[in-house]
Each structure stands twice: as structure tokens, then as C-alpha cells.
SEVO-871472 format. One record per residue: x, y, z of N, C-alpha, C in turn; residue in three letters. Coordinates in Angstrom, 2 decimals. Layout:
N
+---------+---------+---------+---------+---------+---------+---------+---------+---------+------+
!     n.x !     n.y !     n.z !    ca.x !    ca.y !    ca.z !     c.x !     c.y !     c.z ! type !
+---------+---------+---------+---------+---------+---------+---------+---------+---------+------+
!       X !       Y !       Z !       X !       Y !       Z !       X !       Y !       Z !  ala !
...
+---------+---------+---------+---------+---------+---------+---------+---------+---------+------+
***
This chain:
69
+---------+---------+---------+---------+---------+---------+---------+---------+---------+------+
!     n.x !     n.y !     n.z !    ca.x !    ca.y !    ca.z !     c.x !     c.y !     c.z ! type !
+---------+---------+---------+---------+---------+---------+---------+---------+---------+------+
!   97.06 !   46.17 !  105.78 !   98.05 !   45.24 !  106.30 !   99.36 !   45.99 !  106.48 !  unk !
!   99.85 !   46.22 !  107.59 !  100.98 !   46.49 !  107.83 !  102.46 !   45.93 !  106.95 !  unk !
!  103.00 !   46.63 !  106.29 !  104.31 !   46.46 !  105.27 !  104.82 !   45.07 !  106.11 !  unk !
!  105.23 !   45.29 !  107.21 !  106.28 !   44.03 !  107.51 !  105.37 !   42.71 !  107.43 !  unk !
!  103.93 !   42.93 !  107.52 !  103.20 !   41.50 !  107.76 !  103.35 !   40.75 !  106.44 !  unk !
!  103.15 !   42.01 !  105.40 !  103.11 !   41.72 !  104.08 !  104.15 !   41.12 !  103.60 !  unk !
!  105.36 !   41.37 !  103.61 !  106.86 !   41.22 !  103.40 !  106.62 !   39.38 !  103.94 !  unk !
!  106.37 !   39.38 !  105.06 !  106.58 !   38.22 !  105.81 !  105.94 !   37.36 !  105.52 !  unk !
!  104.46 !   37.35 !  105.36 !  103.46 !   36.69 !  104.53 !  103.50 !   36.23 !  102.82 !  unk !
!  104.21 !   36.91 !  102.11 !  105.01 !   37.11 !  100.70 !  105.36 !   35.98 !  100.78 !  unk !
!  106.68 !   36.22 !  101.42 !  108.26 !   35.19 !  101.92 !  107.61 !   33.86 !  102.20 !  unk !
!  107.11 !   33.77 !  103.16 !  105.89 !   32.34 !  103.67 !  105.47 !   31.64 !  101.73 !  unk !
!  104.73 !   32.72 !  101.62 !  103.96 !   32.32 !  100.19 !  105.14 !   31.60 !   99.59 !  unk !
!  106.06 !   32.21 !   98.90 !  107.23 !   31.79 !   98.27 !  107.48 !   30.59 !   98.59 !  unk !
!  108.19 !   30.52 !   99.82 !  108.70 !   29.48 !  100.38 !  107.33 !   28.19 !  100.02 !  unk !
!  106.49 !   28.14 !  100.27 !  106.09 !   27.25 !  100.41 !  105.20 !   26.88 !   99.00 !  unk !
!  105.42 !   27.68 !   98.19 !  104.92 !   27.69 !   96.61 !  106.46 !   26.34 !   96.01 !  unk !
!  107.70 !   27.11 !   96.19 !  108.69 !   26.38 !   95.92 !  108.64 !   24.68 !   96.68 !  unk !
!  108.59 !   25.13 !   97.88 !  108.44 !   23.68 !   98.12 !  107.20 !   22.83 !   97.49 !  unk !
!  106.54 !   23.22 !   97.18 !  105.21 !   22.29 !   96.16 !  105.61 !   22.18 !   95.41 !  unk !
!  106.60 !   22.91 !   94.72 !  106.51 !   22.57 !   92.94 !  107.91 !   21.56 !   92.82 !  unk !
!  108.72 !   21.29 !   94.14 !  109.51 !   20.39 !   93.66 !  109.47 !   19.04 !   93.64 !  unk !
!  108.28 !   18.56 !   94.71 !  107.71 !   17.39 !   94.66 !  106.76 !   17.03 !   93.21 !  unk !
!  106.26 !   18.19 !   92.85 !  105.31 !   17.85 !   91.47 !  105.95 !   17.30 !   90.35 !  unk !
!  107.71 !   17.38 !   90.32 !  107.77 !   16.10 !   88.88 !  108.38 !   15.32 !   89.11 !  unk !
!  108.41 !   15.04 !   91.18 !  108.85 !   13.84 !   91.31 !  107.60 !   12.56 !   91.31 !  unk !
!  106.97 !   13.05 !   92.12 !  106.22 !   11.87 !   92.19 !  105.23 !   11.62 !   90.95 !  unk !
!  104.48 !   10.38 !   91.18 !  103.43 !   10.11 !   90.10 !  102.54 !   10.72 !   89.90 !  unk !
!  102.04 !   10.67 !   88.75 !  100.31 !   11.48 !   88.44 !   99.59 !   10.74 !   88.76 !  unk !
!   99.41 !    9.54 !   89.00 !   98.37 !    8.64 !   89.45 !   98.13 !    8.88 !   90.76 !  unk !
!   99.35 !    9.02 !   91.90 !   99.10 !    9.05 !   93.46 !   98.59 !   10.05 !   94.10 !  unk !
!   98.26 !    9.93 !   95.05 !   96.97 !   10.99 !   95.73 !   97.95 !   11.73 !   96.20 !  unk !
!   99.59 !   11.62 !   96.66 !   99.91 !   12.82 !   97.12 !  100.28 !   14.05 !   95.38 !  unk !
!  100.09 !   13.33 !   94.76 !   99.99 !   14.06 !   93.10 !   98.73 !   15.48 !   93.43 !  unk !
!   97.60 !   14.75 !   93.66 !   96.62 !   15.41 !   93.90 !   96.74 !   16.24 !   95.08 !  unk !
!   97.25 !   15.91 !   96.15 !   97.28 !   16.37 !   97.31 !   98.12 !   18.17 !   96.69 !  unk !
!   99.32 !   17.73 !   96.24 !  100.12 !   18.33 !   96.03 !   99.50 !   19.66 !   95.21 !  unk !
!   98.39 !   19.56 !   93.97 !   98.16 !   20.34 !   93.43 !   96.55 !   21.12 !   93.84 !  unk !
!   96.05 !   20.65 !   94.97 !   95.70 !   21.07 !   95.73 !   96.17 !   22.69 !   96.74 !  unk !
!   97.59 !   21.87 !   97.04 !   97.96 !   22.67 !   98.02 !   98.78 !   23.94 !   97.14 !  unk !
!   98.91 !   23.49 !   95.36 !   99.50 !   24.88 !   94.66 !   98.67 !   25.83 !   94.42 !  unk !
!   97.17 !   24.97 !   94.76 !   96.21 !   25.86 !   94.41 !   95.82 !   27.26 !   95.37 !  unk !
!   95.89 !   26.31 !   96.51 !   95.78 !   27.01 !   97.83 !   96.58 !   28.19 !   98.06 !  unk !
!   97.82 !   28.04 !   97.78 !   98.97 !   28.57 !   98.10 !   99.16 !   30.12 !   96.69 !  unk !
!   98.50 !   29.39 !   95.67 !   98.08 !   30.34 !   94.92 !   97.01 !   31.32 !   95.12 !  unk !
!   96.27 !   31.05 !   95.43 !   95.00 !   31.85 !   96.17 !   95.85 !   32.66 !   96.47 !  unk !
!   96.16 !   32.43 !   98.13 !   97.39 !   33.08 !   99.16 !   97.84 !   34.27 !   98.94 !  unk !
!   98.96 !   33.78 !   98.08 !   99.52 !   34.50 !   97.49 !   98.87 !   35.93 !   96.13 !  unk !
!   97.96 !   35.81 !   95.70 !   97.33 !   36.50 !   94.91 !   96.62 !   37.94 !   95.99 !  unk !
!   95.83 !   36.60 !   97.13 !   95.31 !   38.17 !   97.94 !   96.37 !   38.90 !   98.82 !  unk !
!   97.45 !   38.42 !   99.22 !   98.69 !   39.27 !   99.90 !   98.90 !   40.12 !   99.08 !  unk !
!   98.87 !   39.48 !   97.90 !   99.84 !   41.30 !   96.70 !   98.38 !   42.08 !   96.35 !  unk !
!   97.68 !   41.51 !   96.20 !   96.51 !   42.66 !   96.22 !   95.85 !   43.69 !   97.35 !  unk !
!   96.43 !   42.86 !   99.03 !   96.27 !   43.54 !  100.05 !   97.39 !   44.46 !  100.13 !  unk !
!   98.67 !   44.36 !   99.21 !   99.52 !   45.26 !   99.43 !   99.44 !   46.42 !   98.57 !  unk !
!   98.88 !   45.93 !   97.48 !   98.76 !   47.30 !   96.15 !   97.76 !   47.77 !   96.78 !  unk !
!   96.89 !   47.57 !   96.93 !   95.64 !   48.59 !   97.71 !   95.87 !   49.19 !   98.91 !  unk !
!   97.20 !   48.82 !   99.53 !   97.79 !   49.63 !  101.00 !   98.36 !   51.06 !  100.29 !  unk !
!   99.58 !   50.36 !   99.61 !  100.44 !   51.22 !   98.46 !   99.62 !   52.55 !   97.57 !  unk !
!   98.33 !   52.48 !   97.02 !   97.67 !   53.09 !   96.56 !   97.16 !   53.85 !   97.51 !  unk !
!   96.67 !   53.55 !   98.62 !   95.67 !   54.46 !   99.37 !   96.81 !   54.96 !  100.33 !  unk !
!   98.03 !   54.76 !  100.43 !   99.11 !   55.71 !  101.09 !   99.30 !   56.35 !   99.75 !  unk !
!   99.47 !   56.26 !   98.53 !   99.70 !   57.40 !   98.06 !   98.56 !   58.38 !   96.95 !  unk !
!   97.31 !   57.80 !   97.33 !   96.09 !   58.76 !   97.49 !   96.36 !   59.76 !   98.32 !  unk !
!   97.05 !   59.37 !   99.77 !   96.90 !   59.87 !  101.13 !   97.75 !   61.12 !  100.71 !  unk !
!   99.14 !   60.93 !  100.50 !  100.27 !   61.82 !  100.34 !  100.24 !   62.56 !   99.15 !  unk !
!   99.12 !   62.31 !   97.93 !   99.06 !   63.48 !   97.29 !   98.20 !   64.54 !   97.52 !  unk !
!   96.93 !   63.97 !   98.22 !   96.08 !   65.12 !   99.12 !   97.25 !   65.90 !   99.96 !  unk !
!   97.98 !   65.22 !  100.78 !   98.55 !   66.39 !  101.45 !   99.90 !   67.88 !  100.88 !  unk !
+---------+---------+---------+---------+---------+---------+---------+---------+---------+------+
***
């Protein structure tokens, strides 16, 4: 993955991690957007987990690359 996609994809993650978690102690635990909501932290967690792992494995194999040379 190209650095800037990563950066940008990150930022996305963030952003939209924050916006989930500020609705989660407004509304009720009973209502489906409750559920909806922790759904979408889940999702967004995923997300976010494989972006930083697509970036440490960029990071690593550029500098596999540059100590061979």
C-alpha cells in the first residue's frame, strides 16, 4: 500500500472510530441504533487493525530492502 493511501485510510479510520464512540453513551442500550452502533465499532475496528498491519509489513519489507543494499 502506498504511504499516502495508508496515511489517508488511518485518518478515515480515526475519524470515523471517533464518530461511533460519541453516540455510544448517548443513546440507549436497549435501541437498535445501540446495536447498530457497535456493529459499526466493530467494523471500523477490523479496518483499522488491517491498515496498520498493511503498513508495518510495507515498513518492514522497505527496510529488509535497504539493508540488502
Amino acid at each position: 500500500m502506498n504511504p499516502v493511501i495508508g496515511r489517508i485510510a488511518f485518518n478515515l479510520g480515526m475519524t470515523v472510530l471517533v464518530l461511533a464512540l460519541i453516540p455510544l453513551f448517548i443513546i440507549s442500550p436497549n435501541s437498535a441504533e445501540f446495536y447498530v452502533d457497535i456493529i459499526a465499532l466493530i467494523f471500523i475496528s477490523i479496518f483499522l487493525a488491517i491498515v496498520i498491519w498493511d503498513v508495518r509489513k510495507q515498513v518492514k519489507k522497505e527496510y529488509v530492502k535497504k539493508a540488502k543494499d
